[in-house]
C-alpha positions as CSV (number, residue, x, y, z in Angstrom):
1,X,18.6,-18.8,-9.4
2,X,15.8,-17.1,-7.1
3,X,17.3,-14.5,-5.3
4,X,16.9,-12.8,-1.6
5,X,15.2,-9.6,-1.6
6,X,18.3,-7.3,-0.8
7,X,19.3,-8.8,-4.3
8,X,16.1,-8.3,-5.9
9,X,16.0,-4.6,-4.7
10,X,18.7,-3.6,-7.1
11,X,18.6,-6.5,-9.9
12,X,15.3,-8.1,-10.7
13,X,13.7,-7.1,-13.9
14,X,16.3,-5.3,-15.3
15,X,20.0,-6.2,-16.4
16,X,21.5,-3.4,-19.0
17,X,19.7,-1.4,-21.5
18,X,19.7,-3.5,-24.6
19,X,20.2,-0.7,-27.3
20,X,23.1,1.3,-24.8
21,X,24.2,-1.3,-22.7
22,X,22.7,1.3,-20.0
23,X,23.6,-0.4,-16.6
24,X,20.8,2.3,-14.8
25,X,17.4,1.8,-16.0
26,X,16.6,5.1,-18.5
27,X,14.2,6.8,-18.3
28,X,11.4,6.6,-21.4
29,X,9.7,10.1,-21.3
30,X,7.6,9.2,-24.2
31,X,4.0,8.8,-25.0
32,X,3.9,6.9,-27.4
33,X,5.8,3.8,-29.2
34,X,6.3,3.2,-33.2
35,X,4.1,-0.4,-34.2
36,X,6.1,-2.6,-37.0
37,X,3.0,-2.8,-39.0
38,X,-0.6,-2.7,-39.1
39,X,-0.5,-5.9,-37.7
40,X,1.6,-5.5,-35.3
41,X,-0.6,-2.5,-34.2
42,X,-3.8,-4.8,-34.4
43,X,-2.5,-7.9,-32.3
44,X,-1.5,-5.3,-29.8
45,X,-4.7,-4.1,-29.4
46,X,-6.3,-6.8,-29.4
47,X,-4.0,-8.8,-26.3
48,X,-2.7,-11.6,-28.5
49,X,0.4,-10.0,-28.2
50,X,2.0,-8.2,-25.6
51,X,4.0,-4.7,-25.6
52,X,4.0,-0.7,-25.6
53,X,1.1,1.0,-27.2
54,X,0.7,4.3,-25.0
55,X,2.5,5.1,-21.8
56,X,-0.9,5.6,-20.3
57,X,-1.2,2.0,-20.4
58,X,2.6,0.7,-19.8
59,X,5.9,2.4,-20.0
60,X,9.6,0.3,-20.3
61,X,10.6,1.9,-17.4
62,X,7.6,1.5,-15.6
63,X,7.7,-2.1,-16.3
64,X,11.3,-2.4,-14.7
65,X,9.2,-1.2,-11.4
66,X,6.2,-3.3,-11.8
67,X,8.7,-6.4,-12.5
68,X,11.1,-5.6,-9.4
69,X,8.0,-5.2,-7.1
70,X,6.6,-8.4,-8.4
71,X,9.8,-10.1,-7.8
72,X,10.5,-8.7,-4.2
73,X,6.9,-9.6,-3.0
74,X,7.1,-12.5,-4.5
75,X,3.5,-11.8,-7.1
76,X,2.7,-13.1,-10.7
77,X,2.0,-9.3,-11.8
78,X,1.7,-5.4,-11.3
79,X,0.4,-2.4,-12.6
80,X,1.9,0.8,-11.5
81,X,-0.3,3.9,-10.7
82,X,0.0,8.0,-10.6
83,X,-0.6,7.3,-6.5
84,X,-1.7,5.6,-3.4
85,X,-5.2,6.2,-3.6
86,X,-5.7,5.3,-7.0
87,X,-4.4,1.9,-6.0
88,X,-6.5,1.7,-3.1
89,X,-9.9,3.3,-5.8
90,X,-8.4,0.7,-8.7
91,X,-8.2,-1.9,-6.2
92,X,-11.9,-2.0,-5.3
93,X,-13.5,-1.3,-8.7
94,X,-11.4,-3.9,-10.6
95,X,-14.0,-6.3,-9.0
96,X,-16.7,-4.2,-7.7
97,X,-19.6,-2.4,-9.3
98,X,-22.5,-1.0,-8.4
99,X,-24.4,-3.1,-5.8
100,X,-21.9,-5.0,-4.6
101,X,-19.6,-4.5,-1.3
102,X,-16.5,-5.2,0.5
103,X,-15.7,-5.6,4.4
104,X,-13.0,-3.2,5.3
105,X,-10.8,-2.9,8.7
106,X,-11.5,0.1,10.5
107,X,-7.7,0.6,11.1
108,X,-7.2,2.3,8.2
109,X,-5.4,5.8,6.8
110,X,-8.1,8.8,6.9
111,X,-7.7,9.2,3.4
112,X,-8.8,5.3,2.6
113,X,-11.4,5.7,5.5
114,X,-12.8,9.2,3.6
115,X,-12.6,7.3,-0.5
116,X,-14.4,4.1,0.7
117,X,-16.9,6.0,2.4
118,X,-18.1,8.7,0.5
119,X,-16.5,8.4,-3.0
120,X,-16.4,4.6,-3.4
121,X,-19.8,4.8,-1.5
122,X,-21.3,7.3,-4.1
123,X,-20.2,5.2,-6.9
124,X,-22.7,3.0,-5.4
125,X,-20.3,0.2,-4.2
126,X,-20.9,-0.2,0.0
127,X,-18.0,-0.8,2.6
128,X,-18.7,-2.3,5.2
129,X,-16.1,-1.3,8.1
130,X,-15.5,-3.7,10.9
131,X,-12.6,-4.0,13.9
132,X,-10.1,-6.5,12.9
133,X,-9.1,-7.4,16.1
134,X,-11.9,-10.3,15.8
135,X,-10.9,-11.6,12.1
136,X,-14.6,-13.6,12.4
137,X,-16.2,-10.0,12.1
138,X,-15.2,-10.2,8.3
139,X,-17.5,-13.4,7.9
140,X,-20.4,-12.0,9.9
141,X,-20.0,-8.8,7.5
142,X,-19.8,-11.0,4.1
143,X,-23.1,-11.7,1.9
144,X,-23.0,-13.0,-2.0
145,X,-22.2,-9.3,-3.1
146,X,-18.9,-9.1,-1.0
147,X,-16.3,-8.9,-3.4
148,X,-13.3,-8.2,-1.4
149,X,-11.7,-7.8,2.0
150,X,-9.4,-4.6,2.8
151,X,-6.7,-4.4,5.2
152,X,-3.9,-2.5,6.5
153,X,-1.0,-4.6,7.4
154,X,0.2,-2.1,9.8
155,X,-2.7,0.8,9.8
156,X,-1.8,4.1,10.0
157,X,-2.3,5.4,13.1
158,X,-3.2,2.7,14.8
159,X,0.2,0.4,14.0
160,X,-2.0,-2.9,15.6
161,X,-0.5,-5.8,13.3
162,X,-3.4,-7.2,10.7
163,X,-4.8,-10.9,11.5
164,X,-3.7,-11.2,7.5
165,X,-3.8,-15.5,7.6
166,X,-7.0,-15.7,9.7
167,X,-8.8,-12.9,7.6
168,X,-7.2,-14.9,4.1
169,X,-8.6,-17.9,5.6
170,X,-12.2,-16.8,6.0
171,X,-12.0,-15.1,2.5
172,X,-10.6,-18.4,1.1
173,X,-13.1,-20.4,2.6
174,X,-16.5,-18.0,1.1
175,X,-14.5,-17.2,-1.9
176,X,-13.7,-13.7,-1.0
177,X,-10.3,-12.0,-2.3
178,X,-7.7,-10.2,0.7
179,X,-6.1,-6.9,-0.2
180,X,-3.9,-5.8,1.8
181,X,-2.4,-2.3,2.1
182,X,1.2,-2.6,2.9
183,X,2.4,0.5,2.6
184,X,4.0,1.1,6.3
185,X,6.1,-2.6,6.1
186,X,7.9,-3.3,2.9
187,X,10.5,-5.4,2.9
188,X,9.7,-6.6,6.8
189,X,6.1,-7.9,5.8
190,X,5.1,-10.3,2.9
191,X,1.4,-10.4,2.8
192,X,0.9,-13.2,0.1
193,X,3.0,-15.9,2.2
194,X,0.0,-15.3,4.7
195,X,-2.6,-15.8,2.2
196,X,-3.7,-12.4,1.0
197,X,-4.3,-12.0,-2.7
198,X,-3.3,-8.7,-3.5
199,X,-1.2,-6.4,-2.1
200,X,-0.7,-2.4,-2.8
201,X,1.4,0.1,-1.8
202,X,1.7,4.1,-2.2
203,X,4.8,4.1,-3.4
204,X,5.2,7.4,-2.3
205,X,6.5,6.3,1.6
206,X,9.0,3.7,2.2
207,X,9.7,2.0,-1.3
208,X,10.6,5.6,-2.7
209,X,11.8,7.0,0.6
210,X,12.6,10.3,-0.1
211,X,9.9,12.5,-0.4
212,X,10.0,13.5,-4.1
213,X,7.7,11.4,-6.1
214,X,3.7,10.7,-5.3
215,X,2.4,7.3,-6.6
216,X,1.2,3.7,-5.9
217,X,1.3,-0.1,-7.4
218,X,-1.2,-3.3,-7.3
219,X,0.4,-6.6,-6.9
220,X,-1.4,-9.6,-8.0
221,X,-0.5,-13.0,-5.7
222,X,-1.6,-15.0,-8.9
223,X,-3.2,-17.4,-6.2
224,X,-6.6,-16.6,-5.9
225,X,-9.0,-18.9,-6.9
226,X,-10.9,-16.9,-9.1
227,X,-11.9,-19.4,-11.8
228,X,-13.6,-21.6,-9.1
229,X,-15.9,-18.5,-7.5
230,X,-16.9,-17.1,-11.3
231,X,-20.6,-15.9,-9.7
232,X,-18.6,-13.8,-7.1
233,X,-16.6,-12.3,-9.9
234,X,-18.7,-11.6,-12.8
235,X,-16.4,-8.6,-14.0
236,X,-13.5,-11.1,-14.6
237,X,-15.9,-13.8,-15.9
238,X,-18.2,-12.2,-18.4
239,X,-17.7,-10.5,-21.5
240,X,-16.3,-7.1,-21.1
241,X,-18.2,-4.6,-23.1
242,X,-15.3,-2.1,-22.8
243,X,-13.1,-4.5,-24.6
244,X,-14.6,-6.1,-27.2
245,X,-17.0,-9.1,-25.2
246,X,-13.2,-10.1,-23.5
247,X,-13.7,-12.4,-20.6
248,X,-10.5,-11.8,-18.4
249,X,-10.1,-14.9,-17.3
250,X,-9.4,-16.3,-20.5
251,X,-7.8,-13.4,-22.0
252,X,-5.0,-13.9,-18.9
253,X,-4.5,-17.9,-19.6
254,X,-1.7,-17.6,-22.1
255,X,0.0,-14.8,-19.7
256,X,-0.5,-16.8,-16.5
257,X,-2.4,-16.5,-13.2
258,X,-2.9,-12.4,-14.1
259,X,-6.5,-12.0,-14.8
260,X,-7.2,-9.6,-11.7
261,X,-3.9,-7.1,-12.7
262,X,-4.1,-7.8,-16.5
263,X,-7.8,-6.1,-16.4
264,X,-6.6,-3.2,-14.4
265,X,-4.5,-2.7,-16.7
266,X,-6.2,-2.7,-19.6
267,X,-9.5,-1.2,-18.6
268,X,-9.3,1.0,-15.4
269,X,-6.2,2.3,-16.2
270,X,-6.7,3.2,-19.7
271,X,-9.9,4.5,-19.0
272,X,-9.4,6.5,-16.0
273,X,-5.5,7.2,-17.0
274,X,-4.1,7.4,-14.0
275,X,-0.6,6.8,-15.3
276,X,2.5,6.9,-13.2
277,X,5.1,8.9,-15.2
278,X,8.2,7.5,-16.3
279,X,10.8,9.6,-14.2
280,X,8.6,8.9,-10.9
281,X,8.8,5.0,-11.8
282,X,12.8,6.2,-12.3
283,X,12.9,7.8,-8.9
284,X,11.1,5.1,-7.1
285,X,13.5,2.6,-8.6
286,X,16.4,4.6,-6.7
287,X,14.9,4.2,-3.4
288,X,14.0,0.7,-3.9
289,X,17.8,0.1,-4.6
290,X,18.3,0.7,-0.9
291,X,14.8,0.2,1.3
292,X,16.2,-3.0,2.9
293,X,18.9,-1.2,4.0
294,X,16.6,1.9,5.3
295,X,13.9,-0.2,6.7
296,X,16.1,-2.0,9.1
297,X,17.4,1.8,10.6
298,X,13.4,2.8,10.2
299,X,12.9,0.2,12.3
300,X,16.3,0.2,15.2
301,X,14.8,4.0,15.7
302,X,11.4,3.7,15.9
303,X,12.4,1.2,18.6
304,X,14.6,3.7,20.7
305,X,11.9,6.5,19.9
306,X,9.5,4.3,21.4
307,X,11.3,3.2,24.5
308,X,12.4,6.8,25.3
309,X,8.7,8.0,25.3
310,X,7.4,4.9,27.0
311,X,9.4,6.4,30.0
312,X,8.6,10.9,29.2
313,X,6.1,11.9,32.2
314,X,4.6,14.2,29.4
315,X,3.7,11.0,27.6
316,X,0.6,8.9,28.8
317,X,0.7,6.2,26.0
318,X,2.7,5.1,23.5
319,X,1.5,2.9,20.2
320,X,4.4,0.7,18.8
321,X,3.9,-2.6,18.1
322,X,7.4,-3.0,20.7
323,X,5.2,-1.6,23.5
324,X,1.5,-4.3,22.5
325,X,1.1,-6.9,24.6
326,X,-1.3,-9.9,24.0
327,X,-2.8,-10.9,20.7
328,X,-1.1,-7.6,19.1
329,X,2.0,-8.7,20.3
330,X,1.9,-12.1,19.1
331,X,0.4,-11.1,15.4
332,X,3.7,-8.5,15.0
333,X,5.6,-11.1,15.7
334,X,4.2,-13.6,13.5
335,X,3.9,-11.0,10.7
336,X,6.7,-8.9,10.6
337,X,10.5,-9.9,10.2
338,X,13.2,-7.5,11.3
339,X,12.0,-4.9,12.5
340,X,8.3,-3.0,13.7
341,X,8.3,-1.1,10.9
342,X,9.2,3.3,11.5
343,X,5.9,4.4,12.7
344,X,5.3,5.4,16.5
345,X,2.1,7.1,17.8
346,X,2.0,8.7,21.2
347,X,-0.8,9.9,23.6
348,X,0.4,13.8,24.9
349,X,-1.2,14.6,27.7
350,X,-3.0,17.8,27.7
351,X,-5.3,16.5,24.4
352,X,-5.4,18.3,21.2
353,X,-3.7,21.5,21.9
354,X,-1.1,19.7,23.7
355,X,-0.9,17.9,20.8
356,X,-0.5,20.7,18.5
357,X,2.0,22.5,20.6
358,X,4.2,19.9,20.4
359,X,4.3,19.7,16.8
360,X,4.8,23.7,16.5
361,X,7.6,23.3,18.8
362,X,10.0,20.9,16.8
363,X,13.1,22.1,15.3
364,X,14.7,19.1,13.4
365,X,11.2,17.0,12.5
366,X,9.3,17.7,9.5
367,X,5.8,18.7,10.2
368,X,4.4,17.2,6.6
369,X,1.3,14.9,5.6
370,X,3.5,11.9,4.9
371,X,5.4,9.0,6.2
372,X,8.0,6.8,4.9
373,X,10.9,9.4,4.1
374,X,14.6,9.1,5.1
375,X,14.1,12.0,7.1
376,X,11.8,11.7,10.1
377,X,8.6,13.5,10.2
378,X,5.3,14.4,12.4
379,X,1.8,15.3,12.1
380,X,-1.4,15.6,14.7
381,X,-3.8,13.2,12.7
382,X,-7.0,14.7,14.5
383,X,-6.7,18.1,12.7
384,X,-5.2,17.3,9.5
385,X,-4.9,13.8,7.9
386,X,-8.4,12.5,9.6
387,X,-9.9,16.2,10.3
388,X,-12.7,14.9,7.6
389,X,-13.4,12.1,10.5
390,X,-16.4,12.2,12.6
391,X,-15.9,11.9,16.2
392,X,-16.8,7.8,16.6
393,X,-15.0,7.4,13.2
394,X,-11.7,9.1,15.1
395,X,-11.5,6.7,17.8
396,X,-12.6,3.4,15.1
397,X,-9.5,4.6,13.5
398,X,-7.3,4.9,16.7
399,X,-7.3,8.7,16.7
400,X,-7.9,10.6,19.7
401,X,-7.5,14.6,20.1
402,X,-4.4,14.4,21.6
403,X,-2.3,11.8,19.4
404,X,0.5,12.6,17.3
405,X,1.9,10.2,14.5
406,X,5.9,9.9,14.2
407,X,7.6,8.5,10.9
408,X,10.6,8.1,12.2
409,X,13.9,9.0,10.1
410,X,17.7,7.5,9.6
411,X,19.2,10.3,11.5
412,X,21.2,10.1,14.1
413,X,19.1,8.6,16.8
414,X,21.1,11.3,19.4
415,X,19.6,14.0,17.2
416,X,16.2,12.3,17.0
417,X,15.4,11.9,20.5
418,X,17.4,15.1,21.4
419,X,14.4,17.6,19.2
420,X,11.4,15.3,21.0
421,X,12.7,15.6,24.3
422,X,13.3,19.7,23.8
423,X,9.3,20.0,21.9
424,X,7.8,18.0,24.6
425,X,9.3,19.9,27.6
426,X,8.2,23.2,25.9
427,X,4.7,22.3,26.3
């Protein structure tokens, strides 16, 4: 019986531990797992059977995660990673080498933004940024080394809804894979109804929710046509050197549509190692249980937050996808379901050291480097999360000197408003 998502959060992949009868998922803090016999040990190895070998590689509990997100986005596959940015990194190079490119929105995270274009870039893979408000500026960016498309569904800061089906489209039309980023809209987003083939998240924001855990997951859609596009894909169509001549492709038939997460799996993250641990994948389980249930208040109080500053005479603009009008408008609408997700952005007047002031006044807001928590939070992107920015990269992004990012909270919405209205009037 397939079940709805709220269900999904707290049941899929798991049912009761079957040594204990364990009803919560335990937690394996091991590293490593005993084989039956040398042949067991050898058919592990070698993929013709599957199962634990090293918890750099998989972990049970992990695999509870991996399944649940699968489940709840509705995927063939994950792997679970020791963050965000390694997702975004394993993303790229699971198809990508050197050479080769990938078109990228320029609504993206400063942290993304600073990876593709230095470290990804000095790996000798280029990204090629273009505005995604004009989805044809992907297929004017695309040549026969484009390897992927990269997208934000609701960027961070500048929360303008991602064309996701018209950008899928192109890339289905040249052969050309869409991963989307959809970090800032679980639950009230499902990328790969709209045609994207892979989806990530850090982990770390909404889906664990409270601030105490750092990591990130890649979800294969198990519908991308890789098999009919091998030139574009040569690292899932020829022999592996890493892995004994394997061409992933084949290696993922008796497994299912998985070729793109089984060799993530099995080469970048065994051979970069960036493992999540076993109690994070424990933690990140908790907040899953009860995201549907968070995202809906994220989204009720990023609402009022955003009409109470749409009317502050402190406030010259506010950026929520409640307060878009046009083609933003109609693309939140047609992406997101139940809510705007709990990001707002506002313009303080007085630029950056208006900005700044505002933050140092707050009382009951967290100034941290995050989003996503069950408490709400607030940060002046210009001199910390896209300081590394150069001044036309800024504005590409949506980041001007005097913008501040909100995650809002569950709180009280009376407390909420009541700590922004007392920061702003004290500037």
């Amino acid at each position: 019986m397939a079940h709805k998502k709220e269900t999904q959060a707290l049941h899929a992949g798991y049912r009761a531990d079957p040594t204990t009868g364990a009803v919560a998922v335990p937690i394996y803090q091991t590293t490593s797992y005993q084989f039956d016999s040398a042949e067991h040990a050898a058919s592990l190895f070698a993929l013709s059977e599957m199962g634990n070998i090293y918890t750099r590689i998989m972990n049970p509990t992990t695999d509870v995660l991996e399944k649940r997100l699968t489940a709840m986005e509705g995927g063939a596959a994950a792997v679970a990673l020791a963050s965000g940015q390694s997702a975004s990194l394993f993303s790229i190079l699971n198809i990508a080498s050197v050479g080769d490119n990938f078109v990228c929105s320029q609504h993206i995270y400063g942290g993304t933004w600073n990876l593709f274009d230095v470290t990804v870039r000095d790996m000798g893979i280029e990204v090629r940024f273009v505005d995604p408000t004009d989805p044809e500026n992907f297929r004017k960016a695309t040549d026969e080394k484009t390897r992927a498309y990269y997208g934000e569904t609701l960027p961070n800061p500048k929360l303008e809804m991602f064309p996701i089906a018209e950008v899928a489209g192109i890339g289905r039309e040249l052969g050309v894979p869409l991963i989307m980023d959809n970090t800032a809209a679980p639950v009230i987003c499902r990328p790969f109804e709209h045609g994207a083939a892979i989806t990530m998240y850090s982990t770390t924001k909404y889906l664990g929710g409270h601030g105490n855990s750092v990591g990130g997951i890649l979800i294969d859609g198990g519908t991308f046509d890789w098999e009919g596009n091998k030139e574009r894909f040569p690292l899932l169509t020829r022999p592996d050197p890493g892995y004994h001549g394997a061409v992933w492709l084949e290696a993922a038939k008796p497994l299912g549509p998985i070729a793109y997460a089984l060799k993530a799996r099995v080469t970048l993250l065994r051979d970069a190692g960036a493992a999540m641990s076993p109690f994070n994948a424990f933690l990140f389980l908790q907040g899953i249980e009860t995201v549907t249930l968070r995202m809906a208040r994220h989204c009720e109080n990023a609402n009022a937050v955003a009409d109470y500053l749409s009317n502050h005479s402190k406030v010259s603009h506010v950026i929520h996808p409640s307060k878009q009008s046009g083609e933003s408008r109609r693309r939140a609408d047609a992406y997101l379901e139940g809510g705007y997700g709990g990001l707002v952005g506002m313009e303080v007047d007085g630029g950056k050291a208006a900005g700044q002031a505002f933050i140092d006044n707050l009382e009951l807001l967290y100034h941290v480097a995050n989003i996503g928590d069950a408490r709400s939070l607030a940060i002046h992107p210009a001199s910390t999360t896209h300081s590394q920015l150069s001044e036309s990269d800024l504005l590409a992004s949506g980041v001007t000197p005097g913008y501040v990012r909100l995650s809002i909270g569950i709180e009280h919405i009376d407390d909420i408003i009541a700590d922004i209205d007392q920061a702003l009037a004290r500037i």
